[in-house]
N, C-alpha and C positions, 0 to 999 in steps of 0.2 A: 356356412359361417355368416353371420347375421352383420351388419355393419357396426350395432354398438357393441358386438363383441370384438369386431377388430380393433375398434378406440379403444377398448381396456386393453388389450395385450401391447396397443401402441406405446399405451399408458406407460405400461409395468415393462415396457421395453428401455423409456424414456428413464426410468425409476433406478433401474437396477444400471444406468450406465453412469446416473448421479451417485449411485451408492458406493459402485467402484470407484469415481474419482474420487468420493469421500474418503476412501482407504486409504486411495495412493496421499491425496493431501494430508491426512494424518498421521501417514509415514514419513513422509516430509517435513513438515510443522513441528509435530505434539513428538517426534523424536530428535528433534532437533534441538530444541526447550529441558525433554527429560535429560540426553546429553553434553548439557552448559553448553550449548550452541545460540542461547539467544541474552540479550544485550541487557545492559544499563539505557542503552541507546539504542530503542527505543521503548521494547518491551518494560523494562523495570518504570520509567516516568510513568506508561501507562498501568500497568497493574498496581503502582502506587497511588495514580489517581482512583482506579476503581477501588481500590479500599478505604480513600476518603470518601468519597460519592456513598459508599454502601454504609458509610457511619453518620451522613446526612451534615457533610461539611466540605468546604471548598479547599481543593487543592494546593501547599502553597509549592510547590515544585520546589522538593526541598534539591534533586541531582541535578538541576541547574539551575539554583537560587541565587548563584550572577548576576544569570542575564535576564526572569524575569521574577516577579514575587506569586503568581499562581499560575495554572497552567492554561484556564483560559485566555490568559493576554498572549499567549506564545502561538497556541493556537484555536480560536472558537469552536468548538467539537461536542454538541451533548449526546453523543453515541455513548463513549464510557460512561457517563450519569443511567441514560437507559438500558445500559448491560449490565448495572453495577450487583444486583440481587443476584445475578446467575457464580458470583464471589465465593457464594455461600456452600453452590455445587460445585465448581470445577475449579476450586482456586486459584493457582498460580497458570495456567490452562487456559482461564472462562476466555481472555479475548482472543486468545488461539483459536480457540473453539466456535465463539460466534465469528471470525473472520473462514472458515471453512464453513460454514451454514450459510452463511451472505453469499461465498463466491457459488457455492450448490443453486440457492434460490435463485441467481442472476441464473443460471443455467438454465433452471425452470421457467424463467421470463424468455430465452432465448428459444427453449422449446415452443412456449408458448405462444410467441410471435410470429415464427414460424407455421405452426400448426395449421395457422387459420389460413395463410398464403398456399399453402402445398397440402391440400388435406388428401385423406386416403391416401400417403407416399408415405416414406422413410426420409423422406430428405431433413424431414424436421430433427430426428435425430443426427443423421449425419453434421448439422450445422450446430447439434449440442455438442457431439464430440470433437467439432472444428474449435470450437468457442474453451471447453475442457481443459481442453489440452494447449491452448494455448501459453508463447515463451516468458507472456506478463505476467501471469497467472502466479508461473512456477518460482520467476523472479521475488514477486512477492511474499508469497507465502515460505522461501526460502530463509527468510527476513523481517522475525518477529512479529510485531503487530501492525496496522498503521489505519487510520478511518478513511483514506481515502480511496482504500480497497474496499470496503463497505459504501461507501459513495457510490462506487464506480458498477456495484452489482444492484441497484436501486434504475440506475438509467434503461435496460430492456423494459423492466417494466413501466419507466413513466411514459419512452416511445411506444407499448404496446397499447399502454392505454390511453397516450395520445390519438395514437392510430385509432383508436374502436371510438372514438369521443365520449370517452365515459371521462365526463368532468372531476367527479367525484375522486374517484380513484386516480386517475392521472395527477390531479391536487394533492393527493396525500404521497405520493413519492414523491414528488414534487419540491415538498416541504421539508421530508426526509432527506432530501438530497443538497440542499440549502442549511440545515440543522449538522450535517455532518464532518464540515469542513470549511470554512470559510471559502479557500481557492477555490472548493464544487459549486460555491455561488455568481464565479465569477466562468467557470465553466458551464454554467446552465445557461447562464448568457449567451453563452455562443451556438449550448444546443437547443435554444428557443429559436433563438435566430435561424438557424437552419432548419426549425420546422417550420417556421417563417416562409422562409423560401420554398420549403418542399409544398407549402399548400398554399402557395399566393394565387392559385387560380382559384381558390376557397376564399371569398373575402369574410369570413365567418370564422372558420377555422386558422387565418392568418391572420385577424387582430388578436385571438384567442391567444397564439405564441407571440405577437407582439407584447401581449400586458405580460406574460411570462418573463418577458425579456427586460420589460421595465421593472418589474418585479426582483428580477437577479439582483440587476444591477444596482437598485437602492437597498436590496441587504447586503450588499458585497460594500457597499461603501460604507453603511451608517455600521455595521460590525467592523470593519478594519480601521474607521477612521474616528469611531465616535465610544463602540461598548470595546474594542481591547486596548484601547488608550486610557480608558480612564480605569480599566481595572491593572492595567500597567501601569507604561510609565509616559504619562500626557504631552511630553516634551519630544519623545523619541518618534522618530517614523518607521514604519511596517517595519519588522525587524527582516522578514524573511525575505526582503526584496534585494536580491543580491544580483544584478543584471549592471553593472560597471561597463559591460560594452556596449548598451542600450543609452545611459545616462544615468547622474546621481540621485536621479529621485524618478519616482513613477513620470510624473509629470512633465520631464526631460524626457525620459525616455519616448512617450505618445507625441511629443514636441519633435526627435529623432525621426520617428518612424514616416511622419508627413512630410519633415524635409527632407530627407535624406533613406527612400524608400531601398535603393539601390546598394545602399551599403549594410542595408538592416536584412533583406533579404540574402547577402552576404553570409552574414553571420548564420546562418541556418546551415551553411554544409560545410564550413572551413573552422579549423581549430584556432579561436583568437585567444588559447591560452598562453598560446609563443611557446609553446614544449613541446619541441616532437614526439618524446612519448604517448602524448596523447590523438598524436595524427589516427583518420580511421573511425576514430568510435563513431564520429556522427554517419558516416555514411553504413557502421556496422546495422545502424537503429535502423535506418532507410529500408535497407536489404531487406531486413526481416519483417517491417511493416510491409514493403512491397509484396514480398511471398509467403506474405498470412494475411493477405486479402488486402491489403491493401492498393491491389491494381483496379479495387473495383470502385475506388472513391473518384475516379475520372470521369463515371459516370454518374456520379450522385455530390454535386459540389455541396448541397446541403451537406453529408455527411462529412465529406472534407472540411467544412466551415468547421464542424464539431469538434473537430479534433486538431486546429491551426493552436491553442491556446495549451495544448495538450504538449505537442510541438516546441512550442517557444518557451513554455517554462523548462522544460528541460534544456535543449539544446543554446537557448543564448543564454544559460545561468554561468553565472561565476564558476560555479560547484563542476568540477571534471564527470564526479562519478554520477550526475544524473546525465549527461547525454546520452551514453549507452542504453544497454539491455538488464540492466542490474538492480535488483532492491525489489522497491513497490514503485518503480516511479515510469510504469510502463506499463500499471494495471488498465489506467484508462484506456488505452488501446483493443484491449480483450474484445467488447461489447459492439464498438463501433466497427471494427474489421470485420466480427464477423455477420452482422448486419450486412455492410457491401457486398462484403462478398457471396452470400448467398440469396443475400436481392436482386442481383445481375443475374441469378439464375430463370426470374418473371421474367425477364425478355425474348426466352428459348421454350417455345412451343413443348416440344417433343420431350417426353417424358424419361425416353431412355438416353438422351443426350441431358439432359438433367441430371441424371443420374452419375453419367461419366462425367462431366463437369463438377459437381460436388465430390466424389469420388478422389477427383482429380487437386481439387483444391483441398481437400481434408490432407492428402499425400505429400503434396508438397510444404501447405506450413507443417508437419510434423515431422517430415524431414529435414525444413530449414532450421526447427528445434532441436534436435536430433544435434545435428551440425553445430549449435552455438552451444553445446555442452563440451564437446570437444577442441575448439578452440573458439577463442572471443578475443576483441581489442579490447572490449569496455574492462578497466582491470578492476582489482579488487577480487577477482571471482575467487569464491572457495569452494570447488567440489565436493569437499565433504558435505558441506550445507546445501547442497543443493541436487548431486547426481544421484539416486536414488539406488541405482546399482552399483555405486562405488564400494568396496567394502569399508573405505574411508568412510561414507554417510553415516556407516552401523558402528563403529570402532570408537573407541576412545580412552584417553590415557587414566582417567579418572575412575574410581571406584565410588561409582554412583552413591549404593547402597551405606557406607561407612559417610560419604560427606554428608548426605542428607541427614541422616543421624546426628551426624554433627550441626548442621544447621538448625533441626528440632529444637538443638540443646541450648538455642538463644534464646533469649527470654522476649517476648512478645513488646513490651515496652520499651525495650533498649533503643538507645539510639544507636547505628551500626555504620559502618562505611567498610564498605566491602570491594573486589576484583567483580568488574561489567558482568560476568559471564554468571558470577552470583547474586548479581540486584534481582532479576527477575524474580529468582525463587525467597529472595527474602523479602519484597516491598511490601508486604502485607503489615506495615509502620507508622508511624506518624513521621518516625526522624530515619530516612535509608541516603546513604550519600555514596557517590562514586569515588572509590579510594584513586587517588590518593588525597581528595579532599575530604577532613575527617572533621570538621568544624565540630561538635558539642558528642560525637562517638565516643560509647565506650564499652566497644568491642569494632575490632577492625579484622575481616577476614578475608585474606588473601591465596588467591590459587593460582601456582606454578603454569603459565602461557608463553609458549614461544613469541607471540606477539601481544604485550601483556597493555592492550590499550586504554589510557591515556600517554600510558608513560613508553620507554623503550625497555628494554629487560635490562638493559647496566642500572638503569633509575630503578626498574623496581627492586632491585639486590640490594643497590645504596640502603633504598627506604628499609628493608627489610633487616638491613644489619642497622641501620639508627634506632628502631624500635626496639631491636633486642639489645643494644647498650642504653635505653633510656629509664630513666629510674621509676615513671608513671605510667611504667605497660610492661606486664606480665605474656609471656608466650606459655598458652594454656593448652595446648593442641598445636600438634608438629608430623600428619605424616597424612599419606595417601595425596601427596603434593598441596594437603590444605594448612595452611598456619591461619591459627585463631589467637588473637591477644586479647586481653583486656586491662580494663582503663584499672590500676592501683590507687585507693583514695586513703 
């Protein structure tokens, strides 16, 4: 057997292990979505913005028209702009779809990376199937859409092609990864920096990730502080900077962390929410970065640097539910663990202790996965959304095939305001609102939820018996747990 015929089989080996994750991810995602499993928050904002993008006009965020007046002051993102044409094929789907194509191609970056360190081995697969399967992954993708899971699968390859010093090509993820997110610019910061470090005996290749670094850092600031202020609201500061134990403004806080390094570092493993309920979760996050490679960032402090910002936006946030294991806010993690950990496997000569070493490490994050399916602190968890074997995942009370129907039968112009679980499928609008805010709607459709969020179930029954005593709205549709009204003029 010839060597370049072992590369193709290594190939079509690497191929078909991406194809099957693509399955199980679309098993996960795309029936999650088909099942009113996926949100007003987040998926319907974005699928509403990609239907203004695809009609070559700026978003005005009519589901949270509060708090900002378009969707790039909330947050800087031209990913939706450049998925917006794929609208046309996979509608109410497309960002489902290119979020399981993004986390595939980072797989292929991580195959990729690998390949060239361990060639003629399997290990390069083994560290895709480490990377696959990882519990950020599944977190995410349990939960709608978000860019900075598309962020997050851009970085194998800007280190791959950092690594190879193809300029060219490391620049263009590079930009991508900047373009995607606003916070990924402020996280590329920290991963220049740590290329920084890994190649400071390169004085070439270490000014290279310095200008990198200076480069973040003045579009992380002239974007938060100069383009989504003035397409907001010029008076207001970052909206999303909610870190109250840190200090009231960025600027206190970075003022906090030099005086008072002791008490900042603090806040990284103890619960300053004052709730016991919440005791655990930060150290649940720990656990599981530790035994999904995370044991191997002790030897690669560059890598650790990567992932401190990672860290601390979750864990010293206001926000309970992002210190855990839950959402997308644990994708970052995927790419950089398992990098460590299968870069610690260069230090081990011998080929078949390589082997049991990866082997070893693929077993045990899959089993620490395994384990936070079955019980977790970080709450909020819905097994139906997310355990694959549940029969709960596949179930549902709704009669797909009859609502949908019914959804059809809205008129494409309407202005609508609908139950979360139906934004997504209907934001294909100019006017879609989160019921029970129904500002200029007329048609408001609502669907029977034991947890019916924004509201609690006694508010949504109230609303639901005001509308049927109010003289300016018709109940037109009454069954399969769907009520549809519309507006009487």
């Amino acid at each position: 057997m010839t060597n370049d015929f072992q590369q193709v089989l290594k190939q079509r080996l690497a191929v078909s292990i991406l194809f099957l994750a693509g399955l199980i991810y679309a098993a996960l995602s795309l029936v999650n979505h088909y099942l009113f499993r996926t949100y007003a928050l987040d998926l319907g904002i974005y699928n509403n913005a990609l239907y203004d993008y695809a009609h070559f006009r700026f978003n005005d965020y009519p589901l949270v028209r509060q708090l900002f007046p378009n969707a790039l002051a909330d947050h800087f993102s031209l990913m939706p702009m450049l998925a917006s044409p794929l609208l046309w094929l996979f509608g109410t789907y497309a960002l489902l779809i290119v979020q399981i194509a993004a986390i595939l191609f980072g797989g292929w970056g991580i195959f990729r990376f690998f390949a060239d360190k361990y060639p003629n081995t399997y290990l390069p697969h083994l560290a895709l199937i480490h990377f696959l399967s990882m519990w950020g992954i599944f977190s995410a993708l349990s939960f709608d859409y978000h860019d900075n899971v598309i962020g997050a699968m851009l970085v194998p390859w800007f280190l791959y092609y950092f690594d190879k010093n193809n300029r060219g090509k490391y620049m263009l993820f590079f930009v991508l990864l900047l373009i995607t997110k606003e916070n990924m610019a402020l996280w590329a910061v920290f991963i220049s920096l740590g290329l920084a470090i890994q190649h400071r005996r390169d004085r070439q290749r270490m000014l290279q990730a310095v200008f990198l670094t200076v480069c973040s850092a003045l579009y992380f600031f002239i974007i938060v502080n100069v383009v989504m202020k003035s397409m907001g609201y010029p008076d207001r500061a970052y909206f999303h900077f909610k870190y109250a134990a840190l200090g009231a403004s960025p600027m206190e806080a970075i003022q906090n962390v030099f005086l008072h390094p002791v008490d900042v570092f603090r806040l990284f493993f103890v619960n300053h929410s004052k709730e016991p309920f919440f005791d655990g979760i930060k150290t649940e996050l720990y656990t599981l970065v530790i035994f999904s490679g995370g044991f191997a960032l002790i030897y690669y402090p560059h890598l650790l640097l990567m992932l401190l910002p990672i860290v601390a936006q979750k864990v010293l946030s206001d926000d309970v539910c992002k210190w855990g294991i839950n959402y997308q806010y644990s994708i970052e993690f995927a790419p950089v663990l398992t990098i460590a950990a299968f870069s610690l496997l260069l230090n081990f000569k011998s080929t078949k202790l390589r082997y049991f070493l990866a082997l070893l490490t693929v077993i045990i994050a899959f089993y620490i996965h395994l384990h936070a399916y079955k019980e977790r602190k970080s709450v909020w968890f819905k097994p139906a959304d997310y355990v694959l074997w549940s029969p709960l995942h596949w179930q549902t009370p709704y009669d797909i095939s009859s609502i949908n129907k019914a959804l059809e039968s809205i008129p494409a112009e309407a202005a609508v305001s609908a139950s979360s679980p139906l934004v997504p499928h209907l934001a294909f609008r100019q006017r879609i609102y989160q019921f029970p805010d129904t500002a200029d709607a007329t048609y408001i459709l609502l669907l029977e939820q034991p947890e019916p969020y924004p509201l609690k179930l006694e508010e949504l029954q109230q609303q639901v018996m005001a509308l049927r005593a109010a003289s300016d709205w018709e109940l037109i549709y009454d069954k399969k747990l769907l009520k549809i009204f519309k507006k009487r003029y």
